[in-house]
N, C-alpha and C positions, 0 to 999 in steps of 0.2 A: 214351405207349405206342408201343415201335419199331415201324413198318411191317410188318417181318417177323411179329410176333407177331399181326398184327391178321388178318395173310391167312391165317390157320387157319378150314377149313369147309368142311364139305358135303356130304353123299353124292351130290348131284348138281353139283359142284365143277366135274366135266372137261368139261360141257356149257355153260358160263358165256358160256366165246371164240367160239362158235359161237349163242349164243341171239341176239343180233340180227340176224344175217344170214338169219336165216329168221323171223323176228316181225315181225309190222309195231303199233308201239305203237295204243294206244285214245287215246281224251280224257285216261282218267288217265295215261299218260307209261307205263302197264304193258303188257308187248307181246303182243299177240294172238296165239291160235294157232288156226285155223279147225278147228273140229267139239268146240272144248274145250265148248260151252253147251248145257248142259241147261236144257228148258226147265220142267220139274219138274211141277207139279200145278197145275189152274185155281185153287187157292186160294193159290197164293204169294205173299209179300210183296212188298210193292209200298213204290216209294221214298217218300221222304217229303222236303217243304220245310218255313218254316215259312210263319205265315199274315201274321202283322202284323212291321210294322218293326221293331228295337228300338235302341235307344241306351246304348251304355257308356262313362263314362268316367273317367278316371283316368289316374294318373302310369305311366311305364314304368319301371320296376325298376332296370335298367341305366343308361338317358341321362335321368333323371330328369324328362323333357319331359312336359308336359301332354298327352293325347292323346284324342280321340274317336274310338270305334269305332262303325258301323250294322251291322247284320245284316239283312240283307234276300234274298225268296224270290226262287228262282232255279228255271227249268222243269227239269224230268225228263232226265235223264240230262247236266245241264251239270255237276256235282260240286261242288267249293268252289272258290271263285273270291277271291282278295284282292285290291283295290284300292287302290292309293294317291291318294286326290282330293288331296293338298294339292300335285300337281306336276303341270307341264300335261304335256295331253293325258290325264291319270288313267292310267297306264299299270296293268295287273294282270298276276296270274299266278295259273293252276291248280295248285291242289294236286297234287305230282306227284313221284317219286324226284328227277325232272331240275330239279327247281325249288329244291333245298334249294341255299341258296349259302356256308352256313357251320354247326359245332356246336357253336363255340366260347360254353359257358354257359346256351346256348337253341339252338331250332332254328331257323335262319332261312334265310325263300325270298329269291328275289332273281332280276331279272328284267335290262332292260338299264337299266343304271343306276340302281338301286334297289334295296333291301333292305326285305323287313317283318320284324322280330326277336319273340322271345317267343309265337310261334306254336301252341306244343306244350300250354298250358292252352286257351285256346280251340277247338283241333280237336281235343282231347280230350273237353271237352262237347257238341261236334258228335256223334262217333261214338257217345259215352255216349248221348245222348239220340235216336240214329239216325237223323240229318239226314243226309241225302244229297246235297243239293243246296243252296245257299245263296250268296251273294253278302258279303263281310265286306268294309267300306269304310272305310278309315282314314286321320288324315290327318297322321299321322306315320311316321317309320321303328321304331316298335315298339310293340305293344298293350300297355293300361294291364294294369299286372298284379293290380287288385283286392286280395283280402285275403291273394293270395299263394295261393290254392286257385283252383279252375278254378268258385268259387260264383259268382261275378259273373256269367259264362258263364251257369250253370246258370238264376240267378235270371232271366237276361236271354230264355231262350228258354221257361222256364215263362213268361212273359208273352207272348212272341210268339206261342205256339200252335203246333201241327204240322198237316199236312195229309195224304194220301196225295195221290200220284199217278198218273198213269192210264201207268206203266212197275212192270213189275217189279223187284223188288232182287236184282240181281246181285253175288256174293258170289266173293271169289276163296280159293279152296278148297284149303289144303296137303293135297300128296298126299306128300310126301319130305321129311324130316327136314334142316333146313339151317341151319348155323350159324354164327356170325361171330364171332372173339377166339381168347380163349385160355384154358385149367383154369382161370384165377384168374377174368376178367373175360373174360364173352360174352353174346350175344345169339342164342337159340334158336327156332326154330320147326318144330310136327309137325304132324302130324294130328291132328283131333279135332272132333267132333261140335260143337260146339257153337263158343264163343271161349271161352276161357281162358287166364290170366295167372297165372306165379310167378314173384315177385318175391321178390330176397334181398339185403341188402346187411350191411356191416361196416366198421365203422369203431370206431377206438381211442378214441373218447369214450366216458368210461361210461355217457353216460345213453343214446347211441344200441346199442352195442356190436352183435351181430348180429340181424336180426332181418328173420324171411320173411312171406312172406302168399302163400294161394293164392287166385284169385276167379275164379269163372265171371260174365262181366261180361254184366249187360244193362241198359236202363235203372234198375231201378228197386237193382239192387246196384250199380253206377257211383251213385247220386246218396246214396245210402246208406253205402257203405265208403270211397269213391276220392275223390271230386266234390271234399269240403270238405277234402283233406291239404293242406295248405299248407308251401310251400317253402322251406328253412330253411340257416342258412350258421353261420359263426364267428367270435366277436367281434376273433377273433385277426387274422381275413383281412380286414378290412373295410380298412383303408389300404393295405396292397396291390391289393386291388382297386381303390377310387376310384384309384391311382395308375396305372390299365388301362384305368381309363375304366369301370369296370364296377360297379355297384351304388349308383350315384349316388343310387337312389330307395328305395332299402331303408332300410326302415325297422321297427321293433316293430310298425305296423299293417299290415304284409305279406308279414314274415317270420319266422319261427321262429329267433331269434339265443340262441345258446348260448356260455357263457364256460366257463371250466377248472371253475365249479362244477355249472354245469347251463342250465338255459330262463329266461330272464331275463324272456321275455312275463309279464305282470300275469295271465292267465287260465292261463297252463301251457299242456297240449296237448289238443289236440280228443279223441286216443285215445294210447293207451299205443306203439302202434306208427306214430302219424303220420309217420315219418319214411321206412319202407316203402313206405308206403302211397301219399306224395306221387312217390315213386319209382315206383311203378307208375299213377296218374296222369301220369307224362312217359312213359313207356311207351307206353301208349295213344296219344297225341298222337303220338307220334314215327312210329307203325305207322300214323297214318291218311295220313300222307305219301303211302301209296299208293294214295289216292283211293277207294279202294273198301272196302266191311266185309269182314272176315277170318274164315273159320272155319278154328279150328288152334288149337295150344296154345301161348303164345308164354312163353318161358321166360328172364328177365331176371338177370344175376346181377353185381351190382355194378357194374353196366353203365350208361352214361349215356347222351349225345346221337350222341356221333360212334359208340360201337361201336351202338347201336340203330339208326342212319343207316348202318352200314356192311351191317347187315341186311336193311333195308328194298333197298339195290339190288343186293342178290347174291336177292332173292327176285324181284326186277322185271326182271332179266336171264338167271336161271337158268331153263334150258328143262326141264320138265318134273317143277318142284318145285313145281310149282299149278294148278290152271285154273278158267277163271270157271263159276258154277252162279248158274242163276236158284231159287231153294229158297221 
């Protein structure tokens, strides 16, 4: 997609060049605006870690490498933190607009000289599940990707347990409708009470062809509707790709591979719309890039990593299309 077409957006568009000279960024990389926090009701939520360790592992999708991931609790107000232990000194990086260092395929951060890839199921199941704070430690350049759904995740933090802690959850709050792409393909967000996601995409296979999903996400419809979509490609692209270096680790047990007839998986598909749906599972993931929970309406439409990543920092730079609320 040419340059030019990606820079459509905004109703708060002309305040963009001017948003960091007067922000000064937080932890999460989002820039502050003094007197934006409300401190809400003595009954507000309050962030959450989890409690126990936990351990995942598996291949990475793309570079086919073995890889261990830990998930481990992290205090009050540090955010998501990735590590790489397999290179000295463990260097990491915070979840964070300025952290992404590529969207080619997956979202990946990347810090000085390092890269962690496949990011966006994982901090998907983080947000789904309302973790705020945590420590994810790996010791490769990309997370195992499981069954191709963000379950691995899921199953890995129903074990861990969650905890509250003694900070409030501070939520960053669209106040102005702002947008990134173009009428064909873009990445939306508005106001709205609560978070909510609509997802739509299109594509000329007939088994996919067009198909939307609207969801007001909280844990228990994230692990319900989104959690288990599993990610899925074309039998046609697969040597091209390995010829990219990409999808080295894909395989029928963690990917939804489709030929000119249809889903060639032995079980078929989780739901009639899995393909939406995992689309709105990278959705999520990509929006938590901004460290913090979201309440807005965020509106996806055949939209992937880069145009969702071109969203995420026109909301992190744009002054006066958000502000944080303790709720």
């Amino acid at each position: 997609m040419a340059v030019q077409r990606l820079a459509m957006t905004a109703l708060c568009w002309r305040s963009i060049l001017r948003a960091h000279q007067k922000q000064t960024p937080d932890a999460s990389g989002i820039a502050r605006r003094p007197g934006f926090v409300a401190e809400g009701s003595p009954a507000m939520k309050k962030q959450k870690s989890i409690v126990n360790v936990v351990t995942v592992t598996g291949v990475g999708v793309h570079s086919g490498e073995h890889v261990t991931l830990r998930i481990k609790p992290a205090p009050a107000n540090s955010g998501i933190r990735f590590v790489r232990v397999d290179l000295p000194g463990t260097p990491g990086i915070l979840t964070s607009p300025e952290a992404v260092h590529s969207t080619a395929q997956a979202t990946v951060l990347g810090g000085d000289g390092f890269i962690i890839a496949m990011t966006e199921h994982c901090l998907a199941a983080l947000a789904g599940f309302e973790i705020d704070n945590a420590v994810v430690e790996v010791d490769g350049a990309e997370l195992p990707i499981g069954d191709g759904s963000a379950q691995v995740y899921m199953d890995a933090l129903e074990q861990a347990g969650s905890e509250e802690q003694d900070a409030a959850r501070e939520y960053i709050v669209i106040t102005e409708r702002v947008v990134f792409g173009d009428e064909e393909t873009f990445a939306a967000i508005e106001p709205y009470q609560g978070f909510r996601i609509s997802c739509s995409i299109a594509f000329s296979h007939r088994r996919i062809g067009e198909q939307s999903l609207v969801l007001d996400v909280n844990p228990q419809s994230f692990k319900r509707e989104i959690g288990p979509a599993r990610t899925f490609g074309f039998l046609k692209d697969r040597e091209r790709a390995k010829a990219l270096g990409l999808g080295l680790g894909a395989a029928l047990e963690n990917t939804v591979v489709l030929d000119d007839a249809g889903v060639l998986n032995a079980g078929g598909l989780r739901y009639p719309d899995e393909f939406v749906r995992h689309k709105m599972l990278d959705a999520l993931g990509d929006l938590a890039v901004l460290g913090k929970p979201v309440r807005g309406h965020l509106e996806a439409r055949r939209s992937g990593h880069e145009v969702m990543q071109g969203l995420v920092k026109i909301i992190a730079a744009t002054e006066g299309c958000y502000r944080y609320e303790k709720l």
